[in-house]
Structure formats: C-alpha cells, structure tokens
C-alpha positions as CSV (number, residue, x, y, z in Angstrom):
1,X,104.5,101.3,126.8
2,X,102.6,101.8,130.3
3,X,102.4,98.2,130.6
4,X,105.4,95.7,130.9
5,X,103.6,93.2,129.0
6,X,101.5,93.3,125.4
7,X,98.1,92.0,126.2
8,X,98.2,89.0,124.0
9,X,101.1,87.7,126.5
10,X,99.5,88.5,129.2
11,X,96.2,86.6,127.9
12,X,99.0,84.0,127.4
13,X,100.5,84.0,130.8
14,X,97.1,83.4,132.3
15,X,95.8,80.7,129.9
16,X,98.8,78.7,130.2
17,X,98.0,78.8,134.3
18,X,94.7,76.7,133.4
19,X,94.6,75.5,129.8
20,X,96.5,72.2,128.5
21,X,97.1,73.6,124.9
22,X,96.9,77.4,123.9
23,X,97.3,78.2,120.5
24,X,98.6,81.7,119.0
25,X,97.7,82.4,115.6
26,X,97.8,85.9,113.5
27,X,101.1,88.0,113.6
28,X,103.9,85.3,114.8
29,X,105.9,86.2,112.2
30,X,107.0,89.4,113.8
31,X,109.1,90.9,116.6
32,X,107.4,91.6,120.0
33,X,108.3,93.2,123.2
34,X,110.8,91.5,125.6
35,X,108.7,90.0,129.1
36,X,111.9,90.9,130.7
37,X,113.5,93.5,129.0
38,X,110.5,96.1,128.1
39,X,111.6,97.8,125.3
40,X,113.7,95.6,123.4
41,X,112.6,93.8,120.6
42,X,112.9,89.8,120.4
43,X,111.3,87.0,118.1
44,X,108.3,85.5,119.4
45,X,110.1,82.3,120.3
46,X,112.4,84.3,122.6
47,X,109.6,85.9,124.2
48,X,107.7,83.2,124.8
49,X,110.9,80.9,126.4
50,X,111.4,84.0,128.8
51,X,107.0,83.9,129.6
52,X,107.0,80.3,130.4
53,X,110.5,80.2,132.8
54,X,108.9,83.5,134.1
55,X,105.4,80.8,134.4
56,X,107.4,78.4,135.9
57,X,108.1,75.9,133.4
58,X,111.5,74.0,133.9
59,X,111.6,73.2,130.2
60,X,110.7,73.9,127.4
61,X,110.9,72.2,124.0
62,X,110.6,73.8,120.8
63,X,109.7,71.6,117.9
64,X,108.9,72.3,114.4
65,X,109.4,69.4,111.3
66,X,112.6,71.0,109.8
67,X,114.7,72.0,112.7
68,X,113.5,69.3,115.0
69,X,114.0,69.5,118.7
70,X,115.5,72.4,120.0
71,X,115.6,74.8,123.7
72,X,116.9,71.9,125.3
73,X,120.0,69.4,125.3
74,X,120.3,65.9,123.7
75,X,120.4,64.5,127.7
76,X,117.3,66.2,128.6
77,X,115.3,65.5,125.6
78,X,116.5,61.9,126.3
79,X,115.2,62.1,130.3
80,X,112.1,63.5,128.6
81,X,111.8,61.1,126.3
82,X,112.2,58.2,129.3
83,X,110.0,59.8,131.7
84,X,112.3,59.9,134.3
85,X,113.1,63.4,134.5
86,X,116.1,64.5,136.9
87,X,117.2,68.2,137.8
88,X,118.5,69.7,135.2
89,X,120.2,73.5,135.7
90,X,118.2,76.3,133.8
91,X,120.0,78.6,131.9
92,X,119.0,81.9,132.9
93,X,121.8,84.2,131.5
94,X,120.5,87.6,130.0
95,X,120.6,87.2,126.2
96,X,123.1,89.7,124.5
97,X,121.7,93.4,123.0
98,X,121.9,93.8,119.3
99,X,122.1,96.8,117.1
100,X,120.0,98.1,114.1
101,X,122.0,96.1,111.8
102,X,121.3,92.4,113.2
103,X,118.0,91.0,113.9
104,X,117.6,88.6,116.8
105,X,117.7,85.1,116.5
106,X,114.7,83.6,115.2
107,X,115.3,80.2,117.3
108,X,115.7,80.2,121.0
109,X,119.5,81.6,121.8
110,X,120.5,78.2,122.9
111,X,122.9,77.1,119.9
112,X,124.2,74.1,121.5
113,X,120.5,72.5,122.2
114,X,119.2,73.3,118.8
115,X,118.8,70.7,115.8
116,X,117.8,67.3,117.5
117,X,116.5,64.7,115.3
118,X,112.5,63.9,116.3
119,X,109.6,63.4,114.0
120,X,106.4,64.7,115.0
121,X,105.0,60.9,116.1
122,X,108.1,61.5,118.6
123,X,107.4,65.2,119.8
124,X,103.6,63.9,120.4
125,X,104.2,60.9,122.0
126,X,106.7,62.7,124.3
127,X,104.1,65.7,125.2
128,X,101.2,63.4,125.5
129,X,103.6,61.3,128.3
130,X,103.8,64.7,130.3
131,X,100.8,65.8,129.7
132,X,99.1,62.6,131.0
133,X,101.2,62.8,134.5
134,X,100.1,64.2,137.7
135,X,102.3,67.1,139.2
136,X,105.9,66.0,138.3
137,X,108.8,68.2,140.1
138,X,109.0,69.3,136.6
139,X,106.7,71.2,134.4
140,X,107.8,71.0,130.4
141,X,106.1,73.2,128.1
142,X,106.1,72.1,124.2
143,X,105.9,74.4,122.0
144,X,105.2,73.1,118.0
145,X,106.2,76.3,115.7
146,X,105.2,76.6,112.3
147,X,102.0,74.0,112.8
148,X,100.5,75.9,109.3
149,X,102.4,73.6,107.9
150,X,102.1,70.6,109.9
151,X,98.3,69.8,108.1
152,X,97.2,69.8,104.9
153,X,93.4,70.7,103.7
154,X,91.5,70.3,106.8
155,X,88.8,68.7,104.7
156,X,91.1,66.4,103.8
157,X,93.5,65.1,106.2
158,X,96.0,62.4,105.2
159,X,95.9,59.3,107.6
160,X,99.1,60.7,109.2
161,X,97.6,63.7,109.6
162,X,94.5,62.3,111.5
163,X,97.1,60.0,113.7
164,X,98.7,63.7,114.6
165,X,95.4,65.3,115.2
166,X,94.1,62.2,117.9
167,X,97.7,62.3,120.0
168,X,96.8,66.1,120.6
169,X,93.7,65.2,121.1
170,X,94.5,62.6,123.5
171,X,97.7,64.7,125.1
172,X,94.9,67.4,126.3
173,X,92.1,65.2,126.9
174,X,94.4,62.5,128.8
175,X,96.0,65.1,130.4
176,X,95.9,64.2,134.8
177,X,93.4,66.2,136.8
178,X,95.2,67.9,139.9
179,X,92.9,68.7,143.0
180,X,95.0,69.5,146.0
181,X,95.0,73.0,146.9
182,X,98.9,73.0,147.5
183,X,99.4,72.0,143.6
184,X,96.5,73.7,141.6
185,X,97.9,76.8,141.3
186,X,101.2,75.7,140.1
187,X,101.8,75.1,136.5
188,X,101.1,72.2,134.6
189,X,102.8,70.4,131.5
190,X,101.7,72.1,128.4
191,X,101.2,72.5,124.6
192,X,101.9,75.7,122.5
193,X,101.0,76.2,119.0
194,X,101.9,78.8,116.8
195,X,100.5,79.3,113.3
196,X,99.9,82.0,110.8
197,X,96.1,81.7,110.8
198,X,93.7,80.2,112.9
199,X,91.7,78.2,109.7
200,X,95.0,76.4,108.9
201,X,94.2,74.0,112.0
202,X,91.5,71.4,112.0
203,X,88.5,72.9,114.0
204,X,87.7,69.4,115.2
205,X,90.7,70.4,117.5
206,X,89.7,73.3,119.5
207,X,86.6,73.9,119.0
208,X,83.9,73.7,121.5
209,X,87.2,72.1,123.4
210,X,88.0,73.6,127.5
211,X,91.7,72.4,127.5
212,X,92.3,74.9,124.5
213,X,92.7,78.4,123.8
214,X,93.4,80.4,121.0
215,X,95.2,84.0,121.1
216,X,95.6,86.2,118.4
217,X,98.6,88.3,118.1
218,X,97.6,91.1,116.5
219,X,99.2,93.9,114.9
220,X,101.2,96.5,116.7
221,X,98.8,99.1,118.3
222,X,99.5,102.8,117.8
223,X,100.9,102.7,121.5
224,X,103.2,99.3,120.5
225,X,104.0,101.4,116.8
226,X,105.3,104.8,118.7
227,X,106.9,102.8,121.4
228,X,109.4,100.7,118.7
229,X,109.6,104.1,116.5
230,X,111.5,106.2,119.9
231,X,113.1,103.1,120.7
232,X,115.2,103.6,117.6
233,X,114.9,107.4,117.3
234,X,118.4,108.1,117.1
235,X,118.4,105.1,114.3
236,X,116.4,106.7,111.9
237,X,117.9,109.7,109.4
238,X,115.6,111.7,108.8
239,X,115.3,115.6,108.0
240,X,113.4,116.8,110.3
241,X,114.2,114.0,112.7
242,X,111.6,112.4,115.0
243,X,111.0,114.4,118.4
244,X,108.8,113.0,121.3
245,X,105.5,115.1,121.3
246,X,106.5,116.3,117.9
247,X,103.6,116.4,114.5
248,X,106.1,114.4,112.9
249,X,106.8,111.7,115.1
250,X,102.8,111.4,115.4
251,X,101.7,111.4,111.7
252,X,104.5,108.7,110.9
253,X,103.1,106.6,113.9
254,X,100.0,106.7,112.4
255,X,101.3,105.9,108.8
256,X,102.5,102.9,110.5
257,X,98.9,101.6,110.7
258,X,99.0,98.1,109.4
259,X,102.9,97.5,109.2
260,X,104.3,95.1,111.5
261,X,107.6,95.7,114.1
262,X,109.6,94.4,111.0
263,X,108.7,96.6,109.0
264,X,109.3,99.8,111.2
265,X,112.9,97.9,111.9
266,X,112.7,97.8,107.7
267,X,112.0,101.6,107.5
268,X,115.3,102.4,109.9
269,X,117.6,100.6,107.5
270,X,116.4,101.9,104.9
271,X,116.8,105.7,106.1
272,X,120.4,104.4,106.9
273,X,120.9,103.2,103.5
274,X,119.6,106.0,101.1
275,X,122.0,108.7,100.5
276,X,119.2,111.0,100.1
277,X,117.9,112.2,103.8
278,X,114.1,111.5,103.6
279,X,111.2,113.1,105.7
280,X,109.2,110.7,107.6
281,X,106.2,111.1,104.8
282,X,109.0,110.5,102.2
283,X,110.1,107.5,103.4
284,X,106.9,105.9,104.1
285,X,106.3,106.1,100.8
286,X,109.4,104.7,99.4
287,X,108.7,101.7,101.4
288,X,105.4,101.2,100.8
289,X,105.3,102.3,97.2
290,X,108.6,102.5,95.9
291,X,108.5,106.2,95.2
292,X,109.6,109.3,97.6
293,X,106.8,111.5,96.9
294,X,103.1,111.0,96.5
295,X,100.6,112.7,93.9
296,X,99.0,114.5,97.1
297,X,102.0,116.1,97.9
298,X,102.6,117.9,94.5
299,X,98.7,119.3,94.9
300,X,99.6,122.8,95.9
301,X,97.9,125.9,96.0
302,X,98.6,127.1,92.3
303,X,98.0,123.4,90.6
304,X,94.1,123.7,92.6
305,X,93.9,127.1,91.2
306,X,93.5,125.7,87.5
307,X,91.1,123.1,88.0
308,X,87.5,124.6,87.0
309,X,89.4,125.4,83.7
310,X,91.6,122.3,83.8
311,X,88.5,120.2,84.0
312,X,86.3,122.1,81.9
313,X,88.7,121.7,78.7
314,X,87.1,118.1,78.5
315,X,83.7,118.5,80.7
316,X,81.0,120.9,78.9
317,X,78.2,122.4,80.4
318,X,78.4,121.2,83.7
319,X,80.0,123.7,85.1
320,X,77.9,123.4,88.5
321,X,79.4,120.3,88.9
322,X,83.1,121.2,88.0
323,X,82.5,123.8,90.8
324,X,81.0,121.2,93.3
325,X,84.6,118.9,92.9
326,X,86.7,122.0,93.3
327,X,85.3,123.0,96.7
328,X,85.6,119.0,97.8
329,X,89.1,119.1,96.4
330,X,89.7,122.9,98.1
331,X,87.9,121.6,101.5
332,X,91.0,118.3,101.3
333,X,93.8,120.5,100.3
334,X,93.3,123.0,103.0
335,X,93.2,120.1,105.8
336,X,89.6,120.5,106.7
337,X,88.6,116.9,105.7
338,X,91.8,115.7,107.0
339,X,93.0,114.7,103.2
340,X,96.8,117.1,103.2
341,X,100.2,116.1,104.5
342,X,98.6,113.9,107.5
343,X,98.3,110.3,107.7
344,X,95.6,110.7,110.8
345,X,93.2,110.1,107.7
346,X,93.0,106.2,106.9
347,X,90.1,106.8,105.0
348,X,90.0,107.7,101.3
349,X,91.1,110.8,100.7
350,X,87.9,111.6,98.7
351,X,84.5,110.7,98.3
352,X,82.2,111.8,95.2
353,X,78.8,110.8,94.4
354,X,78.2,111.8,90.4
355,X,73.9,111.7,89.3
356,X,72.3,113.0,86.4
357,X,71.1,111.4,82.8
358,X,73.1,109.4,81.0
359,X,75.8,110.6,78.3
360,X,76.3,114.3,80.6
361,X,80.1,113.7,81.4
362,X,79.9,111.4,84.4
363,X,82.6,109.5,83.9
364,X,84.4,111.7,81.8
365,X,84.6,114.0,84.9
366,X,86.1,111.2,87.0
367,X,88.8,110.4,83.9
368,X,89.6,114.6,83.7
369,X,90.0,114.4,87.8
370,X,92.0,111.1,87.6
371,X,94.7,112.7,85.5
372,X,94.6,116.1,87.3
373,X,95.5,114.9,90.2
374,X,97.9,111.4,89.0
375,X,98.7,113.1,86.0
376,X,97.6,109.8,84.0
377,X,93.9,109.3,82.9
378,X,94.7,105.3,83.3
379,X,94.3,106.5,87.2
380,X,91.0,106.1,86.4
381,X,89.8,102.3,87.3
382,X,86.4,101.9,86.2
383,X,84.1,98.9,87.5
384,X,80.9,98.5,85.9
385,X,78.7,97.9,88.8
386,X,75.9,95.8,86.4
387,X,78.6,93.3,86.1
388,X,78.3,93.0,89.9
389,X,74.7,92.0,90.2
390,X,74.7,88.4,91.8
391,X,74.8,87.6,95.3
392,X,78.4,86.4,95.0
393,X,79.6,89.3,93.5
394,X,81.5,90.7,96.3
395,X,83.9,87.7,95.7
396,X,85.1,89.0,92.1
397,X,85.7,92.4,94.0
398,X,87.5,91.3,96.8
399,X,88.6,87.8,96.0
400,X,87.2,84.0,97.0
401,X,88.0,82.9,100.3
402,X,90.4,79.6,100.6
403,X,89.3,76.4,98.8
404,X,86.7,77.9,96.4
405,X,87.6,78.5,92.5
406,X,89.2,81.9,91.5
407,X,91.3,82.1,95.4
408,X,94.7,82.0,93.6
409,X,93.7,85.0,91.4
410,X,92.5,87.5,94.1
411,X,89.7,90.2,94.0
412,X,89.6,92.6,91.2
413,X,89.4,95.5,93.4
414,X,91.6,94.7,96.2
415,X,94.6,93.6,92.8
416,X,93.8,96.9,91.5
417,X,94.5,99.0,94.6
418,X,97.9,96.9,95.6
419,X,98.9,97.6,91.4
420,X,98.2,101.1,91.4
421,X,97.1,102.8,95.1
422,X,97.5,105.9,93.9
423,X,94.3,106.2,91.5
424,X,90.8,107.2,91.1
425,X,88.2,104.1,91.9
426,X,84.9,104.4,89.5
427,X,82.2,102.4,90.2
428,X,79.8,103.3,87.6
429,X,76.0,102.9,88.1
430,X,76.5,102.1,91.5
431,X,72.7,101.4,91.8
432,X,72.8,98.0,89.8
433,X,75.1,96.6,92.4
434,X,74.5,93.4,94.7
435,X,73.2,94.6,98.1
436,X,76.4,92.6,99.5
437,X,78.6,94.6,97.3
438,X,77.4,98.0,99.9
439,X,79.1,96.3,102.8
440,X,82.3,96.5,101.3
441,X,81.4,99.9,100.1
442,X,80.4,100.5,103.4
443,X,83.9,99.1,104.8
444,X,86.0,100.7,102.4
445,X,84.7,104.6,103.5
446,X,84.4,103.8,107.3
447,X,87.5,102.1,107.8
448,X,89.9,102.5,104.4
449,X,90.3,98.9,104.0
450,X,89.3,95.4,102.7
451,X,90.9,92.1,103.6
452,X,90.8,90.4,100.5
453,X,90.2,86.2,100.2
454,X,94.0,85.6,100.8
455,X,93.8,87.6,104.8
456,X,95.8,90.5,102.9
457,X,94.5,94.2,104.1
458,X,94.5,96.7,101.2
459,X,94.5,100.3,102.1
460,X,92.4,102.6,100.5
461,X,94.0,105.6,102.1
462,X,95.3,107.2,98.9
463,X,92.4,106.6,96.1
464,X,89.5,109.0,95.5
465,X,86.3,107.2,95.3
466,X,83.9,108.0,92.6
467,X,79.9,106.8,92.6
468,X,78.0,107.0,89.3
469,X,74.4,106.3,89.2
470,X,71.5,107.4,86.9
471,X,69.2,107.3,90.0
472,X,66.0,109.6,89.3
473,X,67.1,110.3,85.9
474,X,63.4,109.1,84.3
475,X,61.8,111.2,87.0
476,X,63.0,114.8,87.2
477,X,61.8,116.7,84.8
478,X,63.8,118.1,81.8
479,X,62.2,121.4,82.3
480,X,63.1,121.6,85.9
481,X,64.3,124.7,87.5
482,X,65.6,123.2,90.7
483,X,67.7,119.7,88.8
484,X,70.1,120.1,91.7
485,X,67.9,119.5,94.8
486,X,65.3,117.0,93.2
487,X,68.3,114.8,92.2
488,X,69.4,115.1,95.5
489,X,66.5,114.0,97.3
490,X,66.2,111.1,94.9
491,X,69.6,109.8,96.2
492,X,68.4,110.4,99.6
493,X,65.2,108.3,98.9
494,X,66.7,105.5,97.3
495,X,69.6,104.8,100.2
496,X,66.6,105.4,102.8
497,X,63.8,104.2,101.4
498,X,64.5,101.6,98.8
499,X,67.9,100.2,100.0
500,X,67.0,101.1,103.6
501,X,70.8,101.6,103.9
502,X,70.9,105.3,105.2
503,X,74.4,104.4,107.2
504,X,76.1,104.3,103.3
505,X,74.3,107.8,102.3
506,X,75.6,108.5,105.5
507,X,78.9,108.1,104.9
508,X,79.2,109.2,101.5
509,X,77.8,112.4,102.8
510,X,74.8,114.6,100.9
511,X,77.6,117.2,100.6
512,X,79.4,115.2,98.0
513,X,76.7,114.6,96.0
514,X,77.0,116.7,92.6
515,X,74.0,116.3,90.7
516,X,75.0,116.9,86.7
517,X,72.3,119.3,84.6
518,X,70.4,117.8,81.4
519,X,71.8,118.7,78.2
520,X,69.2,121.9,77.6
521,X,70.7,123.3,74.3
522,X,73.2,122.7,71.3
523,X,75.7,124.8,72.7
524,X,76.7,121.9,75.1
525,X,76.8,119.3,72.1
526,X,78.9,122.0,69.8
527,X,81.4,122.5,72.7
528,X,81.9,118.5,73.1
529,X,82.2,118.4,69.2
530,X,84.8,120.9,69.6
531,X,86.6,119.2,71.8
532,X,86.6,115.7,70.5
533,X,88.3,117.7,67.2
534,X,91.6,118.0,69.4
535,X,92.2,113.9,69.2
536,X,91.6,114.2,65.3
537,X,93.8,116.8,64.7
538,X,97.0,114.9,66.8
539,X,96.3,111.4,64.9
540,X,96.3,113.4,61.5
541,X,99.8,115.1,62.5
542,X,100.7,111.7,63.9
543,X,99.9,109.6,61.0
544,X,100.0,111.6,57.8
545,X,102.1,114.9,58.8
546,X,99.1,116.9,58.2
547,X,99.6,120.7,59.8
548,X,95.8,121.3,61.0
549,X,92.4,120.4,60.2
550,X,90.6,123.8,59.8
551,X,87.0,124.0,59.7
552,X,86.3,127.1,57.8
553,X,82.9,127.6,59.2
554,X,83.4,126.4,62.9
555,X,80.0,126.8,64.7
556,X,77.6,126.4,60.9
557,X,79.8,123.1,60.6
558,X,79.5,122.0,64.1
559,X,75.9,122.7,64.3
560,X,75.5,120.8,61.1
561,X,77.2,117.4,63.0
562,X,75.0,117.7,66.0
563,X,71.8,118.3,64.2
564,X,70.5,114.7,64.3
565,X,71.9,113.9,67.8
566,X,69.6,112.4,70.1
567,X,69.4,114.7,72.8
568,X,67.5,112.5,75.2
569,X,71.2,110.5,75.3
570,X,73.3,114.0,76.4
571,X,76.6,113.7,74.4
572,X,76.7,110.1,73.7
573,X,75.5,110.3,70.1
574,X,78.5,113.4,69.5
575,X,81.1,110.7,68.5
576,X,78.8,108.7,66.2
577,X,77.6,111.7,64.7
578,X,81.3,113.0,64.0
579,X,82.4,109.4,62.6
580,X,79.5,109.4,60.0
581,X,79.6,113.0,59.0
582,X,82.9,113.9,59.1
583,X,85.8,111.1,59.8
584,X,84.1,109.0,57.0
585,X,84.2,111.9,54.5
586,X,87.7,112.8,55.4
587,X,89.4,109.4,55.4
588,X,87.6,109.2,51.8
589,X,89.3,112.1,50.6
590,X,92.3,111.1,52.5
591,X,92.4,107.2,50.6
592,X,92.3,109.4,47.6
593,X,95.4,111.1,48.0
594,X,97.0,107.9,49.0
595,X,98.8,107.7,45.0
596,X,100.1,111.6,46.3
597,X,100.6,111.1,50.1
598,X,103.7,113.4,50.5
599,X,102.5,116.2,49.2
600,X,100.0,116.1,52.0
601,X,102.7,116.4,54.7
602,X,102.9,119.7,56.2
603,X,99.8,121.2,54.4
604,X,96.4,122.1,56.4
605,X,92.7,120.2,55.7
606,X,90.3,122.8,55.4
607,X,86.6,121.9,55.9
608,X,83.9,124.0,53.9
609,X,80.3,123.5,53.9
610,X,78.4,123.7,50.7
611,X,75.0,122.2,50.6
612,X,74.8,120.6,53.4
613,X,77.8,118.6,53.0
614,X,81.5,118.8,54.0
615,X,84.2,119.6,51.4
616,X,87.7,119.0,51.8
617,X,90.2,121.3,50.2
618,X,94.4,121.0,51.0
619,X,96.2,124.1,51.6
C-alpha cells in the first residue's frame, strides 16, 4: 500500500487528538494492517493498542462484559481504579510473526493482563474519573469492544441500560476543558467503541453530540485486497500461480470485491488444503459457492453455436427474437460486454428486456435460456411484478429493515440470489411494479448488488436479468410491418415519458430490447401444439409403458386442435385447447383399457381423424 496507514486509522489518529469518545462501527470483525508493521495483518484490537501508544496514550484498557478488563495489570487497573495513578513501564516489545496456519490473537498480546473481573458500572465509573480530570501525567484510553451487545432495542432500553447510556454521557460531557497552549496538543483521556453497526447504539448518544465521532471501517479496497493477496503470494497453490502485474493476480483481486481480509486468509488455506490445484477463478468459486467451476465457464464456443436451434425447439415463431438473445449472448461470450472469464464485471452478466402481446413465448424464452445456460429450467426465478404494486413493496423483495415484521425472514429476492446465484431473474410485467421497486432495479444493474434488511450485500454478478412487459401491446397494430421499431419506441416512451425514469432505460440499454412478433398465422399455434406433444408422449411411456403416441394425420389433426384458439391470446389457449380435444379423449380410451392395462405396454396410440373427431386405435 502507498500509505503506511488505512484511512479509517488515520481518521482515527486524528479524532482521538480532539474528540472524547470515537466510535468505530462496520468491519471490526476483521484483520487490518499493522500501524507499525505495514504489511502484516493483526486484529483490530492489536492495531488499535499500537495507534493509541503511537498517540501517546500510557494505557489502555480493553473492556468488553465477558472477558472483563484486559491490556493492563491487576496493579494498574487498581491505580486506575483509585485515581492515583503512578509510572507504570509500557511494554513496547514487537509482537511475534505468525504463519498462514495461525491467526493472531484476537485480544491484545498481553496474556498476563487479560481477564480482570469489572462490570460495566465499574469500567464506566473508572473512565468517567479520567475523563473528568485535567491533564494528568497519564493519558488512559478505554476502549469497550463488542458494545452491539452491551444494549438492547434502542427503543427500549432497560433501566440498566439507560444508567450505562448517562455515565457515557456524563464521562464525555464532564470530561475537563484544557486551555494552555503547552497541554492542548497533547492527548487526552479517552473512550473507544467498537460495534458491528452503527444502529445498534442509542442515537441519543452521538448524535448532534461534538465530543463524539463515528468511523466506519469499511471493507478492504481493491488497493487493501491486492496488497493482503501478494503478501501471501507464495501461500497460495495455485496453477497458474499469482504474478505481480499478471491478468490473474488482477481478476482475482477484483473477485475479492466484498470479501473481507479473513476471507482472502480463508481462500489461502483452502488452496493449501485441497489436493486438487485450483486456478484463481476455480477457487473463488469453491469458496463462495461450494463448487469449482461456474455455468459461464462451460459456455464455449460450440455450446453458443446450438442455441437459435436449442431455443427454438421450445420457442415458435419468434425467431427474430431468438436471434436478438444470441447476439447478446455472442456479444458476453466473446468479452465485449465484459461477461467471459473476468471478474472486472460486477454487474450482471446480462440484461434482456422481452415486449410483445401476451401468450408469444416471453417467459417461455427466459425458462429455454435458463436451462441452456444452468442446464436446469428451475434456474428460472420468476417474480410477478403485479404482486409488487404497493409502496412497500420493495420490502418483500429485499427484506424489512430491523424492528418491523417479516426482518427475520429476509427479502424474497436477495434469499433467492444467496440459494441459487447462479440463475436467471424474471421479473415478469415489469410495468405493474411500485415506482420504488425501479431503484432497486436501478441498483441492481449499476452496481450488481442489494443490501438486504439484515446489512447483508448480495451479488448479482452471476444472474441474467430478464424484463417482461406487455407495454404497447393494445397499441401497435396487428397488421404492422415495422412491430420491431414501434415496440421499441413504446418502451422508450413509457421509461421517458410516463415513468420519467430514462436513467433505468438507460441502463437496460435499447440494444437489449427484443420486441416479440404477434401470432400472424396457424403455423405458429401448430408448431407449439407440436411441441407440447413431446411432454405427453414421456408421461405415457412413464406411466403406462406406452411406445408412442402417433398422430396419423399430423398437420389435419393439429390444425383441427388449434381451430378455436383465440388468437388475440398468442399460444395461451394451445394447452386448453389440447386438454379438451385431445388428453380428455385419450384418458377416456385409456380408463377403458384399464380391465386390459398390460396389453397396452409396449404398443403405440395412433390418433386418426374421422369426422371431426379423434379416434384412438392401439397398435
């Protein structure tokens, strides 16, 4: 890293210079860099015992309500306790190096001063003594870890809990006012707070409120990521290994997005303990998924060259639109929307906007490309965007925040992606959606992530995201030569115009827009007939032993069961009109032969048409 410090500690090295209480809140759960060691990797504890002795600080006093006192000595947590502090010798040894295999200490590497008895009334009253006294020859910094759990429901504070909240209130407010020259710059007796999240901690107590502070640790930047990664280069076994400069060494670091220093340590064990040598890519995903090797890596070149007639076994007449998804899917695989073999790409790695009439294989398109590219059309998760009309829709999607009903159970969209981040979201009828739900929309494709209610980030890095909507359906015409351009600009005028949202057209970009043509003739309905036969035929083998179902007159018998459909529907009405005119017929004749069922097994249904009607004959 250029700098010897992280900026978080050095936001904490000046705050501590003029605050009375700082608290750090986000990522203190993790490893961070070493004030006085760059490059090695120590709890945040450790790190901050060496910030405040670099400060200034004589002592300082760890607390939290399982461990009790610890950093200092039973004698000098007595002196503090009298308020007659003496000189006490600092121990300023350099703490010992560790390995791969051992983790540092997650208490201050003082063994002998750790564990002394003190309830949080005696850490408080303690502090608030310091706190309240000019400038002492000593300068004690407390510092009360795990403080997430020192309060319950800040709407609800217990009368300990309040008693707490007015001695730091008092410590801080109490605290003496130094006006000299000589002693202003030095520093002054102070409180530390460290908590998982900022919202765990009554407001009451730093809000609006001059004596306090609050730092987030974040996550590791890409710089922090890539400086921990060649730290343990020679760690990690991996084929091909990690070379400064090198394409692999920079796509890993930018896989690391959103993992934490633990979890690159994580990743180094683990490439230590598989027998199998892993690639960077490979063992990113193991980690994160539990797999070696994604769906996107098994796209190759002869798999894409299948797909218009992959996709058009279950999609008829809309072959314009099977062509429009194989250039999108063409334009990923060859690198040009940064979708193949790079992690530079935290957005999803595909964005399709499906609009045309209703029953014209929308969301039959989006199952077909689901299991083309997952191999598994329960890849597919559909949300029915009429279900999220309200104004607090966005909540069922993403999950309610702390304290409201339904925060234990999560968002249904943000559970779906952690279950199954390898899939195909469909949000169907996209136009019926609460404004509100856009902005997560809008999140998702500019940034490739939500935070759901709980503060977990999901990544959306590896779904496809598929819009349906039925926008301008009732106004372009049937008869239309030009049904690709009007839908099109009926798209563009409802994000513009209507929504006033052209930012989300924006990003879903008019290029993946793939308008889908009206059913025209009864070719289209014959060929989904055709193929809704195939699922028939497999439950007739499946259930009775039955050989084939042979329609003797194919396209006459066919045109016969799409004669009534309703074309104004597209291929909705095909499955009704095959139940009532021909599975109803045929599981007649079927019950019939129940008395004689095993003479059935093995034989072929033939279908004839005679007078109108279907006639079943075995052969």
């Amino acid at each position: 890293m250029s700098s010897a410090l992280l900026t978080w500690q050095e936001d904490f090295r000046r705050e501590c210079g003029i605050r009375r209480g700082v608290i750090l809140h986000g990522n203190t759960g993790d490893l961070t860099s070493d004030p006085e060691a760059p490059g090695q990797w120590i709890s945040l504890p450790a790190a901050l015992m060496n910030l405040l002795r670099q400060r200034g600080y004589q002592h300082v006093v760890f607390w939290n309500r399982v461990n009790g006192v610890s950093g200092v000595d039973a004698r000098t947590w007595g002196e503090l306790q009298s308020s007659t502090p003496h000189a006490v010798k600092i121990n300023t040894s350099e703490g010992s190096a560790y390995d791969i295999g051992e983790l540092p200490p997650t208490s201050v590497p003082n063994p002998a001063s750790s564990g002394i008895s003190a309830s949080a009334d005696d850490l408080l009253a303690v502090a608030a003594q310091w706190l309240r006294q000019p400038r002492a020859e000593k300068s004690v910094a407390f510092v009360l870890d795990w403080t997430q759990y020192l309060f319950g429901s800040v709407n609800s504070l217990s009368e300990n809990e309040r008693g707490w909240l007015l001695r730091l209130g008092q410590a801080t407010r109490d605290a003496a006012v130094v006006r000299n020259a000589e002693s202003i710059g030095q520093p002054q007796s102070l409180m530390v707070l460290l908590c998982g999240g900022l919202n765990v901690l009554p407001p009451s107590l730093y809000l609006n409120n001059p004596l306090f502070s609050e730092i987030a640790i974040p996550l590791p930047t890409r710089q922090v990521r890539e400086s921990a990664v060649l730290g343990w280069k020679e760690v990690f076994r991996l084929q091909p290994p990690l070379q400064q400069g090198g394409r692999e060494l920079a796509d890993f670091v930018d896989g690391l997005e959103g993992q934490s220093i633990r979890d690159i340590h994580n990743l180094a064990r683990l490439s230590r303990q598989e027998t199998e040598v892993s690639s960077a890519l490979s063992l990113l995903n193991l980690y994160r998924h539990g797999r070696r090797h994604s769906p996107w890596e098994q796209l190759d070149h002869k798999k894409l060259q299948t797909i218009v007639e992959t996709l058009g076994r279950r999609v008829k007449g809309q072959g314009d639109a099977i062509e429009s998804v194989r250039r999108i899917l063409v334009r990923a695989f060859t690198g040009l929307s940064g979708l193949q073999h790079s992690y530079r790409q935290r957005t999803p790695k595909g964005v399709l906007f499906f609009v045309g009439p209703t029953g014209v294989g929308k969301t039959e398109l989006a199952k077909s490309i689901a299991e083309f590219l997952f191999g598994d059309e329960d890849a597919c998760l559909r949300f029915d965007m009429s279900e999220f009309n309200h104004e607090h829709a966005d909540q069922r999607l993403v999950g309610a925040p702390p304290g409201y009903v339904g925060y234990e159970a999560g968002g249904q969209l943000t559970n779906a992606v952690k279950q199954r981040p390898f899939s195909l979201l469909l949000f169907d009828e996209i136009e019926k959606a609460h404004p509100r739900i856009l902005d997560k929309f809008l999140q998702i494709l500019e940034d490739g992530r939500l935070t759901d209610g709980k503060g977990e980030t999901v990544m959306f890095s590896d779904t496809v995201i598929v819009f349906t909507s039925n926008i301008g359906a009732a106004e372009v015409s049937y008869e239309s030569q030009d049904v690709r351009n009007e839908f099109i600009q009926k798209v563009r005028q409802h994000f513009v115009h209507e929504l006033k949202r052209p930012e989300l057209l924006g990003r879903i970009g008019e290029a993946n827009i793939i308008p889908f043509n009206f059913m025209r003739d009864d070719s289209f309905l014959i060929d989904i007939a055709r193929a809704k036969l195939e699922p028939l035929r497999k439950g007739l083998k499946d259930k009775w032993g039955v050989s084939d179902l042979k329609l003797m007159k194919e396209t006459e018998i066919l045109t016969l069961l799409v004669r009534d459909v309703d074309r104004g529907t597209g291929g909705r009405g095909v499955p009704n009109a095959l139940t009532n005119k021909l599975i109803d017929p045929l599981a007649d004749f079927l019950f019939e032969q129940m008395d004689a069922s095993d003479h059935i097994r093995g034989k072929v249904i033939e279908v004839h048409i005679a007078g109108g009607k279907l006639i079943f004959e075995l052969e």
